[in-house]
C-alpha positions in Angstrom: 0.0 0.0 0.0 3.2 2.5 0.7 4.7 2.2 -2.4 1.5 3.1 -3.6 1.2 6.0 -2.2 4.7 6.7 -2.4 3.9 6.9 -6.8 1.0 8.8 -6.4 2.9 11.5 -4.6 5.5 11.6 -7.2 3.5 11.4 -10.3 1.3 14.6 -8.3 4.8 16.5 -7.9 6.0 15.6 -11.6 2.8 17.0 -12.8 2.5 19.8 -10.8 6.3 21.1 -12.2 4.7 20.2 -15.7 2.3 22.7 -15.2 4.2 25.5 -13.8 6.8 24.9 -16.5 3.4 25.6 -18.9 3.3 28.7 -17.0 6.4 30.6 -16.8 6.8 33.4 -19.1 10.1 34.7 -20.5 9.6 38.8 -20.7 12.0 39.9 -23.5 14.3 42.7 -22.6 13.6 46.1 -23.2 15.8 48.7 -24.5 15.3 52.1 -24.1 16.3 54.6 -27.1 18.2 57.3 -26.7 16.9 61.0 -27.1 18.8 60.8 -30.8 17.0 57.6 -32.0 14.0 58.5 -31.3 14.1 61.9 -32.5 15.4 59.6 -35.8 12.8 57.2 -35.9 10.3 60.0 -35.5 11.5 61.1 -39.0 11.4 57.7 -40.0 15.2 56.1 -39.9 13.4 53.0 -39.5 13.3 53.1 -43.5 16.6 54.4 -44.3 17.8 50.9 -44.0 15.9 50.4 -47.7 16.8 54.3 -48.9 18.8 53.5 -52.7 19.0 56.9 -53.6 17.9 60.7 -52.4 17.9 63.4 -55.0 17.8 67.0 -53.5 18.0 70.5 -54.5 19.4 73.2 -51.7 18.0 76.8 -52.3 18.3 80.2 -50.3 15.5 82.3 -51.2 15.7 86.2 -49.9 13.1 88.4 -50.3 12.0 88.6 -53.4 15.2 86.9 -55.0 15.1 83.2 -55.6 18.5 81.2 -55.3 19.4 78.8 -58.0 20.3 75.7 -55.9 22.5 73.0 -55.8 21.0 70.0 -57.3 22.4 66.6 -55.4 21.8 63.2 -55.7 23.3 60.4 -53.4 23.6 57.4 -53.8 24.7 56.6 -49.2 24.9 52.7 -49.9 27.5 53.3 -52.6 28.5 56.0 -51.1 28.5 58.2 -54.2 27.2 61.5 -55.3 26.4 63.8 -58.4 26.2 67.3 -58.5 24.4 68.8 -61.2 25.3 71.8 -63.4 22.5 72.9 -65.5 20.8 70.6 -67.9 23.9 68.9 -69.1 26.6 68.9 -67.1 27.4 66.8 -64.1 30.4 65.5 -61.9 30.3 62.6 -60.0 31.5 62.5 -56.9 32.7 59.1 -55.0 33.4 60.1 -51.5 36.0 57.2 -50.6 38.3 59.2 -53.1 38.1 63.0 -52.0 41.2 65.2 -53.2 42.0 68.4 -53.3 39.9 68.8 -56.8 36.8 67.9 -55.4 37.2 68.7 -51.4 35.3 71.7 -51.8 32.5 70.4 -53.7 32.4 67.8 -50.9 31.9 70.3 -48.3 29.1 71.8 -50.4 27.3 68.1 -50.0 27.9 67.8 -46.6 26.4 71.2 -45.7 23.0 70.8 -47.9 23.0 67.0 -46.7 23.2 67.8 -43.0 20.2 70.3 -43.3 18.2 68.1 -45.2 18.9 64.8 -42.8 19.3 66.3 -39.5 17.3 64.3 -37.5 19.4 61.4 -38.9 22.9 62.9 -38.6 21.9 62.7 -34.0 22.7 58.9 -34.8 25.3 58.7 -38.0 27.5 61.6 -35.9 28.8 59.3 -33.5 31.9 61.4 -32.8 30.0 64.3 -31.5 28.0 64.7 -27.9 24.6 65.2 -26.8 23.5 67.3 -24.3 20.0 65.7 -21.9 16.9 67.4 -23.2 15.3 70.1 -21.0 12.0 72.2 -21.2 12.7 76.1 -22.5 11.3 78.8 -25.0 12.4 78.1 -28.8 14.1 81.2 -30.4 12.0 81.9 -33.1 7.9 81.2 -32.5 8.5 81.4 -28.5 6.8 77.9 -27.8 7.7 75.3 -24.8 9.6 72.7 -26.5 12.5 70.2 -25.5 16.1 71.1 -26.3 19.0 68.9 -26.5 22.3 70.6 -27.9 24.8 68.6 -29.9 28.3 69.3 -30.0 31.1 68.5 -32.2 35.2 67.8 -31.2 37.5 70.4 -31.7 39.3 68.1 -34.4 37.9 66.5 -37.4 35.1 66.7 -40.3 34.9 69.7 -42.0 33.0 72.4 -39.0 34.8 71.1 -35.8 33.5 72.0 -32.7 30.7 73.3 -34.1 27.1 72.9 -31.6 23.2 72.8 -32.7 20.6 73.5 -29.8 17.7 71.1 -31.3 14.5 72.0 -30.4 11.6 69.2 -30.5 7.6 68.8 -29.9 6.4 65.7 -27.6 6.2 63.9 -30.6 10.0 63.9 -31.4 9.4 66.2 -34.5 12.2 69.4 -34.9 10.5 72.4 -35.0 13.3 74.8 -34.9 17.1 74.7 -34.4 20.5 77.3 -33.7 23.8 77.0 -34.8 26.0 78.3 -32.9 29.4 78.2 -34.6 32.6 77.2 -32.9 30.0 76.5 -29.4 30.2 80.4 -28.9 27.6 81.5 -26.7 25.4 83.8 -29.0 23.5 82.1 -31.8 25.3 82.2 -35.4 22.0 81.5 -37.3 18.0 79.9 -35.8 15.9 78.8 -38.3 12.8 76.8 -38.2 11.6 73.2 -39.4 8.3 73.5 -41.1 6.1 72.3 -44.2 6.8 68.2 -43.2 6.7 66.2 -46.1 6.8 62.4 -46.6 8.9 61.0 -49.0 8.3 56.7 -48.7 8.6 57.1 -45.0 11.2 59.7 -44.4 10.2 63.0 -43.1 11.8 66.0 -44.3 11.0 69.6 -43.2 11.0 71.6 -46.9 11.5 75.4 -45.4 13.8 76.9 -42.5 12.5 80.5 -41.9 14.4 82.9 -40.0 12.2 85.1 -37.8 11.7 87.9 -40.1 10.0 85.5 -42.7 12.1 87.2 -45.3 15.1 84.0 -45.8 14.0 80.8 -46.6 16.7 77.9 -46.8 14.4 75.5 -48.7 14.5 72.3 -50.6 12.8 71.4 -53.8 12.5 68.7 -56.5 12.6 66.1 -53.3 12.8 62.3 -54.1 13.6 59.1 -51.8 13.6 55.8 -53.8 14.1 52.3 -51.8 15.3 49.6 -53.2 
């Protein structure tokens, strides 16, 4: 009769770790972004992953007078570019091979691609630093947004130590932004982000105003094509 007993009590016990086996759930970890990814992803870097080519042209419009532009396309998993001249002519740039014949054209990209991709360049710009967000007054409309500042070495790239106070809505979104060259104190140049457009999935602010609406840095003939 003990022995019995003696199974019945094991098979119960054997069972019972079955079932709470069953039960045990494995919670994956989660990892919190930092204040530059998900200012990124909220411009959608999530799609840059399938980005072939962006095609851009940089404009400064003042007053009544309408800039000519620089008309860029780049080609980042090749890591190529061509800068357009008029109708005809065009140079190609490949950026593993920059001399002194093309270095300043080079700059010129870097410049116009950096205002166009901001949001991005928080993550690609792993050399510089960024500041914790905090609650203040943007420059230009006067509203209550977040500000994180990011601030480049003192050697290296083409602007060192260079800073950018970014200014962002709750939803991540750059509304405005000041550059203040060489990290002085006083601004160098604020300008806003405005007229958001979506181009398959990433989110590029088409004018930055200064406050006396009269300049307009500005991009047109826009185009993102994936893979």
């Amino acid at each position: 009769m003990k022995p019995l007993c003696l199974s019945f009590i094991c098979l119960l016990i054997l069972s019972s770790c079955k079932s709470e086996k069953k039960e045990t759930i494995i919670e994956e970890e989660v990892i919190e972004l930092s204040i530059a990814e998900k200012i990124a992803n909220a411009h959608g870097y999530e799609n840059w992953k399938d980005v072939e080519k962006v095609a851009f042209t940089f404009k400064v419009d003042r007053d009544s007078i309408k800039g000519n532009g620089r008309r860029w396309t780049w080609e980042p998993k090749k890591d190529r570019v061509t800068y357009s001249i008029g109708r005809d002519s065009i140079v190609v740039i490949e950026r593993s091979k920059i001399d002194s014949t093309n270095i300043n054209l080079d700059k010129a990209f870097i410049n116009d691609k950096f205002w166009l991709l901001v949001p991005f360049q928080l993550v690609w710009d792993t050399s510089a630093t960024i500041s914790e967000p905090k609650k203040v007054e943007s420059p230009i409309k006067k509203d209550t947004l977040q500000m994180i500042t990011i601030t480049y070495p003192d050697e290296g790239g083409y602007t060192p130590g260079d800073a950018y106070d970014i200014y962002f809505d709750e939803n991540y979104l750059i509304k405005e932004w000041t550059y203040r060259q060489g990290n002085s104190l006083e601004p160098s140049l604020s300008n806003t982000f405005e007229n958001y457009q979506d181009f398959n999935g990433i989110k590029i602010a088409i004018d930055h105003k200064k406050d006396n609406g009269n300049w307009n840095l500005n991009f047109t003939d826009v185009s993102v094509t994936l893979e």
